[in-house]
N, C-alpha and C positions, 0 to 999 in steps of 0.2 A: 755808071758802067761798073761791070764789076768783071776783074782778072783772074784767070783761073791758069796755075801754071801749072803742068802735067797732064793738059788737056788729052793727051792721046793716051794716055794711058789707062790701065782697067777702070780705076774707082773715077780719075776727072771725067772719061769720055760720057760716064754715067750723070756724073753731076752736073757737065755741060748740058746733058739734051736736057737734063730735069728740070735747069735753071731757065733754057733758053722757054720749053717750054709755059715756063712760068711766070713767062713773060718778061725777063731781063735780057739787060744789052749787053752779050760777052762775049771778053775781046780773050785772048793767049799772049804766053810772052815768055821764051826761050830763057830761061835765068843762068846760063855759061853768057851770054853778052851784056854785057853792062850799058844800061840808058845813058847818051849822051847828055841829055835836058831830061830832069825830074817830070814825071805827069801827074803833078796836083789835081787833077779832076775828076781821077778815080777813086769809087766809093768803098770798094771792098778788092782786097786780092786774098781770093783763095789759096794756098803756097802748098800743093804737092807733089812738086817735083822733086825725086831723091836719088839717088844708088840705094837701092834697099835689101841687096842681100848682105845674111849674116857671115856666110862663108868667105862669098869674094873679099870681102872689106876687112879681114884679116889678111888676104894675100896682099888686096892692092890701097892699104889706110887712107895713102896721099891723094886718090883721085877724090876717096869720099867722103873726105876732110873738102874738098877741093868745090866737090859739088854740093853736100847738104850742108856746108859753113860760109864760102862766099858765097854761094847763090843766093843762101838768103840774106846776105849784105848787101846784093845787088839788086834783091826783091825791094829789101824797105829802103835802097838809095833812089830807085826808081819811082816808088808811088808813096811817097813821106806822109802823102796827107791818108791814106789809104786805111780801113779798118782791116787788122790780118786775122785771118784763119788758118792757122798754120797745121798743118799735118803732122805731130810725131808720134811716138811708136810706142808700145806698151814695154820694148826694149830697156824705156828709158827709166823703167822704175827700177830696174837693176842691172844698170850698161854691163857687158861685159865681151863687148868688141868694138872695134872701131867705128861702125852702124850707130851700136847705142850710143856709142861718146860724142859720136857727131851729132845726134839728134841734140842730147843733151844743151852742148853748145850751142846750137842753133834757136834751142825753148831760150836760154839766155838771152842769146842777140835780141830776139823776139821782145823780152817781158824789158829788156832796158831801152830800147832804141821804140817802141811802137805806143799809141797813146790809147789806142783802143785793138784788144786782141784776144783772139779764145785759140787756146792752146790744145788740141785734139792727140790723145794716144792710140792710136787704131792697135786694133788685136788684129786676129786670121780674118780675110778678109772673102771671102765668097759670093757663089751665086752669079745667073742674071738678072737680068730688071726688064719689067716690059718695056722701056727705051734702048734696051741694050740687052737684047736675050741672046747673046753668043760670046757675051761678054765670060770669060773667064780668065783664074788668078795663074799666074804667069807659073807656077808650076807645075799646076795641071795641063796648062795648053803644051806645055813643052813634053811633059812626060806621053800628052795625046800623039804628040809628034813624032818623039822616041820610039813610043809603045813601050816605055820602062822608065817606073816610079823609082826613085833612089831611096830607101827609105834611111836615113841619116842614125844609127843604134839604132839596136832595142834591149839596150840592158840597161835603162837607167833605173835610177827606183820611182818607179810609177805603176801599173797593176797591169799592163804589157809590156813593160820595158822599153817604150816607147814614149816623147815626149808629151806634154800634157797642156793643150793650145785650148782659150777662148775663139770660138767662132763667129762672125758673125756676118749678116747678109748688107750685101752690097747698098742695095733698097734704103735699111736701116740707117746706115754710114753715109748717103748720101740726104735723106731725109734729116740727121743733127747736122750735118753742115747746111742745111738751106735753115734750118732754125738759128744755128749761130751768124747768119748773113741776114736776116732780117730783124735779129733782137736788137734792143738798144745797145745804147754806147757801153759797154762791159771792158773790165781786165778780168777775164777767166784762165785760169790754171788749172792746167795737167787733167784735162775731164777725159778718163780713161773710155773709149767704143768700144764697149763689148759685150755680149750678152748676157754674162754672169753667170755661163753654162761649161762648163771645159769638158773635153773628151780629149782622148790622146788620137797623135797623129794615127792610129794603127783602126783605130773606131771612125775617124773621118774616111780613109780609104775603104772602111770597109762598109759603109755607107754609100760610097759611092760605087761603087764597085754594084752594088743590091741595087739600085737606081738604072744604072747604064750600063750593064752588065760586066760578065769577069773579063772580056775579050779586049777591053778601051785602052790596057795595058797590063805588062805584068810588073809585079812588087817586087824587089831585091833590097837585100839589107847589107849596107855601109857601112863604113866606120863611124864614130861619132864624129858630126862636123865641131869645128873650133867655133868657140862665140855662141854654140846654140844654148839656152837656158834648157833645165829640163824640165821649167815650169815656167808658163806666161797667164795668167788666169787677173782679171781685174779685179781691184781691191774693193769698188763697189760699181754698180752701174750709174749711166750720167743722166744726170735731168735730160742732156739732151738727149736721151736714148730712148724709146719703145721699142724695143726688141719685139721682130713678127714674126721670126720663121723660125721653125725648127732643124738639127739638124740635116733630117735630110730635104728641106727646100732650099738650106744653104749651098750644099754639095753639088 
């Protein structure tokens, strides 16, 4: 059996059907409650359940200290005998809010407490998948909702003054996690997901925007958010990764 926590969310609901499809037996598991009795009989816990924005987790530290540090206390108190595949963040190559400090912390718990474990950094994360074609990243489905993109600066130094993100397709991201759930017994560290492509955010909307046209919403420009880097770009791509899409099949 293998656990997948963050089952509802963009990238598990994708790696759920891909899994199920592929023939495994997958169960979820809410990580705010803690297991009474340990379930030793589980072979793999997937662990992407998070708070993941960069902004709130400056306003609110303590929830997501609260959520991406005990949870996953409660992930590997729950399935001890369990291989993890833990979700964290390209954040974490240069924390600089309480997002990335939490991840950080949490790769810790992970590389001390688990016997067998592959440590994942996910970049930007896009797209749908033929099991999941409506699937989209939580700030475009909001901004669809809105009808208005926040765009967070654009005067950093990057060549729009806008930040400078590795992309990459949902597809892709959930294709290395079905490879690190069937490799052998490994201790893998910090294997960064990302395409090895960066464009700023200002090239990603504007991508999208040429796909689905200018009406899906309108762009405004913010102030700079606290905690954002003005640069997340992977230091190499991962064995586990074949990068397939371009940007705009990511978008």
């Amino acid at each position: 059996m293998i656990v997948v926590t963050g089952s509802a969310g963009y990238i598990g609901n994708a790696l759920t059907k891909k899994l199920t499809a592929l023939g495994y037996d997958i169960d979820t598991w809410d990580i705010r409650q803690p297991m009474d009795k340990p379930m030793e009989n589980v072979k793999c816990v997937v662990h992407l359940a998070a708070l993941v924005r960069v902004g709130e987790s400056v306003k609110r530290p303590l929830d997501y200290y609260d959520t991406n540090v005990t949870g996953t206390l409660n992930v590997i108190r729950a399935f001890p005998n369990a291989k993890m595949v833990f979700a964290s963040t390209g954040a974490a190559f240069s924390p600089d809010s309480p997002y990335g400090h939490s991840k950080v912390m949490a790769e810790q718990i992970v590389k001390d407490s688990c016997e067998e474990y592959t440590i994942f950094r996910f970049y930007n994360v896009g797209g749908g998948s033929p099991t999941n074609p409506e699937g989209l990243p939580l700030c475009i489905e909001e901004a669809k909702k809105s009808k208005k993109f926040t765009l967070f600066g654009d005067d950093y130094d990057t060549k729009d003054g806008t930040c400078v993100r590795d992309y990459i397709h949902v597809d892709d991201i959930t294709d290395a996690i079905v490879r690190a759930v069937e490799q052998p017994a490994a201790m893998t560290d910090y294997e960064p997901l990302g395409s090895g492509k960066s464009y700023t955010v200002k090239e990603y909307l504007t991508a999208y925007k040429s796909k689905y046209g200018e009406h899906v919403f309108d762009v405004e420009i913010g102030d700079r958010r606290p905690g954002d880097l003005p640069r997340s770009e992977v230091p190499f791509v991962s064995e586990f990764m074949t990068p397939t899409k371009t940007l705009e099949e990511i978008v």
